[in-house]
One Martini backbone bead per residue (centre of mass of N, CA, C, O) as a GRO file, in nm:
protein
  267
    1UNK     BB    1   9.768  12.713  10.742
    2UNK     BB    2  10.038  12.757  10.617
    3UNK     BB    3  10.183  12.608  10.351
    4UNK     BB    4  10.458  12.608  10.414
    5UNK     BB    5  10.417  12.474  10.698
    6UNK     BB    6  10.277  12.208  10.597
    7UNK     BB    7  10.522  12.108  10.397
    8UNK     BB    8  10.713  12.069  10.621
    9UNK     BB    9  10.575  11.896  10.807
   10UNK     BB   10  10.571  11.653  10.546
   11UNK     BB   11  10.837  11.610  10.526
   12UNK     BB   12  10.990  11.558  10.751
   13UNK     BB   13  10.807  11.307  10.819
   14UNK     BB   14  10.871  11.154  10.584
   15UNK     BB   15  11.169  11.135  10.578
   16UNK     BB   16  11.232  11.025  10.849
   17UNK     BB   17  11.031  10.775  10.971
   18UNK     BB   18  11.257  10.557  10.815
   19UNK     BB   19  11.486  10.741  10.917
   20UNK     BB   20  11.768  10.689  11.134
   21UNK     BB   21  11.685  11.037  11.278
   22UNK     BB   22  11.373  11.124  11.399
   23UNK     BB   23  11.073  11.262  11.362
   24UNK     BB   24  10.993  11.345  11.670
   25UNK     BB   25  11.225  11.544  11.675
   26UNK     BB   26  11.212  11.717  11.391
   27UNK     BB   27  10.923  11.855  11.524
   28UNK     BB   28  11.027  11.963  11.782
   29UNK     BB   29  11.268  12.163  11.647
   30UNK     BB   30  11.118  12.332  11.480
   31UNK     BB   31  10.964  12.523  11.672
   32UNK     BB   32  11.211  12.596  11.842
   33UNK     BB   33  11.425  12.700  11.586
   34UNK     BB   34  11.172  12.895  11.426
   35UNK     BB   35  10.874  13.002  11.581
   36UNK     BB   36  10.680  12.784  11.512
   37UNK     BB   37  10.375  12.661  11.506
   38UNK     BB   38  10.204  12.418  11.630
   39UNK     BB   39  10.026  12.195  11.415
   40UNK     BB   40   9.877  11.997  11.542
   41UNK     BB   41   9.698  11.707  11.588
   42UNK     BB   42   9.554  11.687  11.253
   43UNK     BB   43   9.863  11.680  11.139
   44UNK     BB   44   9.979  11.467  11.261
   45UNK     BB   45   9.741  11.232  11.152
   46UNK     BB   46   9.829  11.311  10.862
   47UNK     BB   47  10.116  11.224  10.860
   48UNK     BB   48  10.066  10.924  10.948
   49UNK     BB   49   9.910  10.845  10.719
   50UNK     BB   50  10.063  10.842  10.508
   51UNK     BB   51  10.333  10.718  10.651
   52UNK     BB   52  10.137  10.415  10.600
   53UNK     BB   53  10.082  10.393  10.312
   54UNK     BB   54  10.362  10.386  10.207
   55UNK     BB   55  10.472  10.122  10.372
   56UNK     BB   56  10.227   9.939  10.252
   57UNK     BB   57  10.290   9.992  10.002
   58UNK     BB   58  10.621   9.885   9.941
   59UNK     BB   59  10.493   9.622  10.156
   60UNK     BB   60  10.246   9.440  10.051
   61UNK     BB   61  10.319   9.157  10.043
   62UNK     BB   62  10.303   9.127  10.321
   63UNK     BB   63  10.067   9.281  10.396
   64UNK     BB   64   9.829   9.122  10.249
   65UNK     BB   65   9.901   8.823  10.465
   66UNK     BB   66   9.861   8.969  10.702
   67UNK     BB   67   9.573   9.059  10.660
   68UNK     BB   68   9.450   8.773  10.623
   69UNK     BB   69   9.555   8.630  10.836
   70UNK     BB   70   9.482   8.772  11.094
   71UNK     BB   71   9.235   8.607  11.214
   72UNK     BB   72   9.416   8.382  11.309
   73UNK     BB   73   9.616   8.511  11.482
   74UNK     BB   74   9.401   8.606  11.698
   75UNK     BB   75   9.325   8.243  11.720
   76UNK     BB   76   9.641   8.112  11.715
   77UNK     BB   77   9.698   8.048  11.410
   78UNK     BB   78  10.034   7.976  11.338
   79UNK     BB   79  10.054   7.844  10.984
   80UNK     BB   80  10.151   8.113  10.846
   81UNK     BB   81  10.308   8.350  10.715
   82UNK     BB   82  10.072   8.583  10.768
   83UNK     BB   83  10.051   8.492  11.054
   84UNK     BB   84  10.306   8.510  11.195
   85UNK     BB   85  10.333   8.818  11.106
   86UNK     BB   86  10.074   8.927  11.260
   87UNK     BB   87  10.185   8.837  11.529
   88UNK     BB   88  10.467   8.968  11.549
   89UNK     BB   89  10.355   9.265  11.549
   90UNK     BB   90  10.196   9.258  11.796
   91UNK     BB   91  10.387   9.211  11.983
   92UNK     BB   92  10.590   9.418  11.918
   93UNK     BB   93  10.408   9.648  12.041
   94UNK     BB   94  10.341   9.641  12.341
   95UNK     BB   95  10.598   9.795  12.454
   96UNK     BB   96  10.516  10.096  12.357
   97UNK     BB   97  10.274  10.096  12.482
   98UNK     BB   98  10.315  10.068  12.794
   99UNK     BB   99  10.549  10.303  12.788
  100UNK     BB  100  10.329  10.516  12.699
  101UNK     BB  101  10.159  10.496  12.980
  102UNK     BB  102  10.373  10.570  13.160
  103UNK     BB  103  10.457  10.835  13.055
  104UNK     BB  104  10.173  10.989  13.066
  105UNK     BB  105  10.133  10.926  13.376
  106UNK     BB  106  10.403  11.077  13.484
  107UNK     BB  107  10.496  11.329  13.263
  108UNK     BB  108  10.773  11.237  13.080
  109UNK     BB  109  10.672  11.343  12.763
  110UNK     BB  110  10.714  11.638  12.792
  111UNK     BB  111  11.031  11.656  12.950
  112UNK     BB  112  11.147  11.539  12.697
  113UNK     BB  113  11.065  11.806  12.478
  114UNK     BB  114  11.405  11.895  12.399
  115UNK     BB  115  11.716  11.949  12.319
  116UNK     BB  116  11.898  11.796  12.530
  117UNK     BB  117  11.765  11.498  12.476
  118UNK     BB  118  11.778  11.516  12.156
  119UNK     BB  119  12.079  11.550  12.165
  120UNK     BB  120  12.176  11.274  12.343
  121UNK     BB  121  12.020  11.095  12.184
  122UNK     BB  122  12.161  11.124  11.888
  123UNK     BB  123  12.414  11.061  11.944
  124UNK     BB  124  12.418  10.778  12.118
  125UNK     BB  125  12.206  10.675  11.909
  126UNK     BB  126  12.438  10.671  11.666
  127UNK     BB  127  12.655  10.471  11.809
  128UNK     BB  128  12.477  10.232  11.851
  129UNK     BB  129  12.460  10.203  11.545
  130UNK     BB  130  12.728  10.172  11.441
  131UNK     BB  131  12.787   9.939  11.650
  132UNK     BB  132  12.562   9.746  11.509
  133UNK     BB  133  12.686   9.741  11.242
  134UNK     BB  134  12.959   9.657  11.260
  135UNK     BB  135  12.943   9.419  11.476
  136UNK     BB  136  12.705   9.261  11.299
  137UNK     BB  137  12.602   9.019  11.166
  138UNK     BB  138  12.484   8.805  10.851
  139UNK     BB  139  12.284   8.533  10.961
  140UNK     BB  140  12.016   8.663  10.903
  141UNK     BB  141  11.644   8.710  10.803
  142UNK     BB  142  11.318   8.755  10.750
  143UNK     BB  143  11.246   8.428  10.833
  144UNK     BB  144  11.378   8.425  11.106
  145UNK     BB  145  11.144   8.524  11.263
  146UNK     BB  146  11.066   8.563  11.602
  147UNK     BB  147  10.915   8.591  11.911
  148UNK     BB  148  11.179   8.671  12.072
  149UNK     BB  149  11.234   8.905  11.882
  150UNK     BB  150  11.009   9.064  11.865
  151UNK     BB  151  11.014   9.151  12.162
  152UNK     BB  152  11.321   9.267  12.154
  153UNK     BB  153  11.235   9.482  11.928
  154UNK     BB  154  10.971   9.620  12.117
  155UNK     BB  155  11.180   9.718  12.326
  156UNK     BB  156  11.352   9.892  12.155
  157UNK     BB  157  11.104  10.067  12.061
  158UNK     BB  158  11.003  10.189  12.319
  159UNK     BB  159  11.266  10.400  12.342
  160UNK     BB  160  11.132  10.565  12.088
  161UNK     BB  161  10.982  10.758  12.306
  162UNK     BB  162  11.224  10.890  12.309
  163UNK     BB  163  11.314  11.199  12.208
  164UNK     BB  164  11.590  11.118  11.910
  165UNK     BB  165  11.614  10.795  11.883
  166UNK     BB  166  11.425  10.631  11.655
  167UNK     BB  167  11.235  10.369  11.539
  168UNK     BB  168  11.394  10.280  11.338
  169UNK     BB  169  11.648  10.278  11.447
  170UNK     BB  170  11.650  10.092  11.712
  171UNK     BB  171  11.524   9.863  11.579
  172UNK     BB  172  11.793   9.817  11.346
  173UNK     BB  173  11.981   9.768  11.617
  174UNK     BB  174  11.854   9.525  11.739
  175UNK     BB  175  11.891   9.335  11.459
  176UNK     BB  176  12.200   9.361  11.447
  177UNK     BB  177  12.262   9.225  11.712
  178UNK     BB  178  12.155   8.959  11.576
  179UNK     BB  179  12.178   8.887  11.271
  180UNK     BB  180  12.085   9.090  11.070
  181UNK     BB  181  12.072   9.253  10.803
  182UNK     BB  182  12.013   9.497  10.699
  183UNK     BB  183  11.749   9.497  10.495
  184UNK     BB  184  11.597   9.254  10.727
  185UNK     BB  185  11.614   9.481  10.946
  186UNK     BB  186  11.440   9.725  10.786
  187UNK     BB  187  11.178   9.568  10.725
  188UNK     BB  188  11.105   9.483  10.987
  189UNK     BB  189  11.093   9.766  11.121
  190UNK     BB  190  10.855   9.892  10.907
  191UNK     BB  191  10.641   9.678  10.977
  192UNK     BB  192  10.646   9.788  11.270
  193UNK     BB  193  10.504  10.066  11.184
  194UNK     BB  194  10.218  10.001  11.174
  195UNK     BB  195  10.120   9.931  11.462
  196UNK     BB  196  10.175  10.197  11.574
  197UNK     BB  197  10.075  10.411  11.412
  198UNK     BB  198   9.781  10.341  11.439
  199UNK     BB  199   9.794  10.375  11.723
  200UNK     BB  200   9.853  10.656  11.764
  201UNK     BB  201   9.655  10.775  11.568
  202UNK     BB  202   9.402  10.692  11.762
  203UNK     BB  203   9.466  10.837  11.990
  204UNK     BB  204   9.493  11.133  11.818
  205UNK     BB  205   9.232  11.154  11.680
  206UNK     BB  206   9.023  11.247  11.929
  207UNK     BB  207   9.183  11.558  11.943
  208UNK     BB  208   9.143  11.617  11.626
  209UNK     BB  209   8.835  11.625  11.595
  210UNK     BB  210   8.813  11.883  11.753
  211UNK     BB  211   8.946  12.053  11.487
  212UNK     BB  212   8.724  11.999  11.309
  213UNK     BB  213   8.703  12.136  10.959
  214UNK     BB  214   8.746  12.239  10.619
  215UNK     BB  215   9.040  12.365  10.685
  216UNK     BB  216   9.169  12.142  10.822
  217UNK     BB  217   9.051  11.877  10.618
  218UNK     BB  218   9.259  12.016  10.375
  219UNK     BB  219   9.542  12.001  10.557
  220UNK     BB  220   9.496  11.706  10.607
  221UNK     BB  221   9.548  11.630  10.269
  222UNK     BB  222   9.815  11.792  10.231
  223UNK     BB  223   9.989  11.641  10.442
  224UNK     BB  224   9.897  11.327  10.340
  225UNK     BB  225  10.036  11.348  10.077
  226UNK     BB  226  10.341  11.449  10.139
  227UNK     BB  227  10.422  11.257  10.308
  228UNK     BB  228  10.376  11.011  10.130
  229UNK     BB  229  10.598  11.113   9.920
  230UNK     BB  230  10.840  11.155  10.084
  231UNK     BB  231  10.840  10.851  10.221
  232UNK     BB  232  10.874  10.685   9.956
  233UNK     BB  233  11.098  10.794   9.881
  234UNK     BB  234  11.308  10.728  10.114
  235UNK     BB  235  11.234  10.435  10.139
  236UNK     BB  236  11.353  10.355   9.873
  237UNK     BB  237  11.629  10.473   9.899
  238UNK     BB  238  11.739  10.321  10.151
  239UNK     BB  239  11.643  10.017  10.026
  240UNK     BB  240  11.895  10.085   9.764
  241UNK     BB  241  12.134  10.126   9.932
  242UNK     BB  242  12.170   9.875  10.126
  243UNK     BB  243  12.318   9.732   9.908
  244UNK     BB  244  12.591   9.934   9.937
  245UNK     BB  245  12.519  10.116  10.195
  246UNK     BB  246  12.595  10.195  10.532
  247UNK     BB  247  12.478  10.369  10.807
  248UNK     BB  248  12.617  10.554  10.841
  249UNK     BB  249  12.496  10.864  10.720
  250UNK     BB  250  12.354  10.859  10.986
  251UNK     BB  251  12.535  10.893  11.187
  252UNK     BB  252  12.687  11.129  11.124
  253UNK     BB  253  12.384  11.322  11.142
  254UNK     BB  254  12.369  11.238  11.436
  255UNK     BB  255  12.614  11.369  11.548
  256UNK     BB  256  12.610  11.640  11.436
  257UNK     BB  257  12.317  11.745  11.538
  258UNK     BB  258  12.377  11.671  11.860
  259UNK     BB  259  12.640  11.874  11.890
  260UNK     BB  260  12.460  12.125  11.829
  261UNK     BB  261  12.255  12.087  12.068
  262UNK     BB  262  12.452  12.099  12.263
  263UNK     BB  263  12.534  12.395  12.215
  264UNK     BB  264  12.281  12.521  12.249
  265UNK     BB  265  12.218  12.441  12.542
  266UNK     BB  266  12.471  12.498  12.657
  267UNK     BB  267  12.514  12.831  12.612
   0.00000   0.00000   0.00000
């Protein structure tokens, strides 16, 4: 694979990927819109395990007490911080599973990955990201994170296996309609990205491995550092921002790119 498209494919999944702009929107656009070819599924799982690393990295404090407390949680022992996160991060997981065996079930999952689908994706969840930052209270923080949160996060994240929705945007548009504050919307969000990641990422293995070879396993290396260093970098800047800038230069430029797709598609 040429390197200019392995770094270009690494950089847009990282930068996309925790901004709510849609990493798997920007991912089909790339070869629709320049004739490049598909990067491929071992490229795919290299750049999610990059972005996943990147968000373990950045949220370490949170990740290492869910990781330990894993077990705990596995067995109902809902008593500690970290066991309490790892339990709310797999209940939120379900329902992006369930939807995603849906889709690929009915075979809805090729059919919506269009310019028209993800223009029209791009606009509308632009506009309802821009209404619940707006409408939203900051009455709560990520630590009254509930059950019931979870679950109705977890559904928020579902509508996200639609191409052009994102994944962060539409769970930080659940948190914000709930009365989280930005920076503990965007949290939350990204805390979520881990076990959908590793979904996702197992899934895609199996069909990865089959083109497993020496040249595959170089590209899917430089393509998981890049990924790796975009990702976090975006990521700090997000929520570094967040401390004073609100979700709007993200609306604009999902408005913005949406009215473009829906012009190309339709003309």
């Amino acid at each position: 694979m040429p390197l200019f498209h392995l770094l270009l494919v690494a950089i847009i999944q990282g930068v996309t990927e925790f901004l709510p702009v849609s990493s798997s929107g920007h991912l089909i656009l790339l070869p629709n819109l320049t004739g490049l070819d598909d990067q491929g599924q071992a490229i795919d799982v290299a750049v999610h395990v990059g972005t996943l690393f990147a968000v373990i990295l950045y949220f370490w404090s949170d990740v290492r007490g869910a990781i330990a407390s894993l077990p705990r949680a596995l067995t109902g022992k809902i008593d500690t911080e970290g066991s309490k996160l790892a339990f709310l991060l797999l209940v939120s997981s379900i329902p992006v599973v369930a939807f995603g065996v849906l889709l690929t079930l009915t075979g809805l999952d090729d059919e919506m990955r269009s310019i028209t689908v993800i223009g029209w994706t791009m606009l509308v969840f632009g506009i309802v990201l821009y209404w619940s930052d707006q409408a939203g209270e900051t009455t709560r923080d990520a630590k009254d994170w509930s059950l019931r949160d979870a679950m109705v996060m977890g559904v928020w994240q579902a509508i996200a296996l639609i191409p052009g929705t994102s994944r962060s945007g539409i769970t930080i548009t659940g948190a914000r309609f709930m009365g989280y504050g930005r920076s503990d919307a965007a949290r939350l969000s990204m805390l979520m990205s881990i076990p959908v990641i590793i979904e996702s990422g197992t899934l895609l293995a199996g069909e990865a491995a089959l083109e497993a070879n020496a040249a595959v396993l170089r590209d899917g290396a430089i393509a998981a550092a890049f990924a790796f260093i975009s990702a976090l970098l975006a990521l700090t800047l997000m929520m570094r921002l967040l401390r004073s800038v609100s979700f709007t230069p993200y609306v604009i430029y999902r408005i913005g790119l949406g009215v473009v797709l829906l012009g190309i598609a339709y003309s």
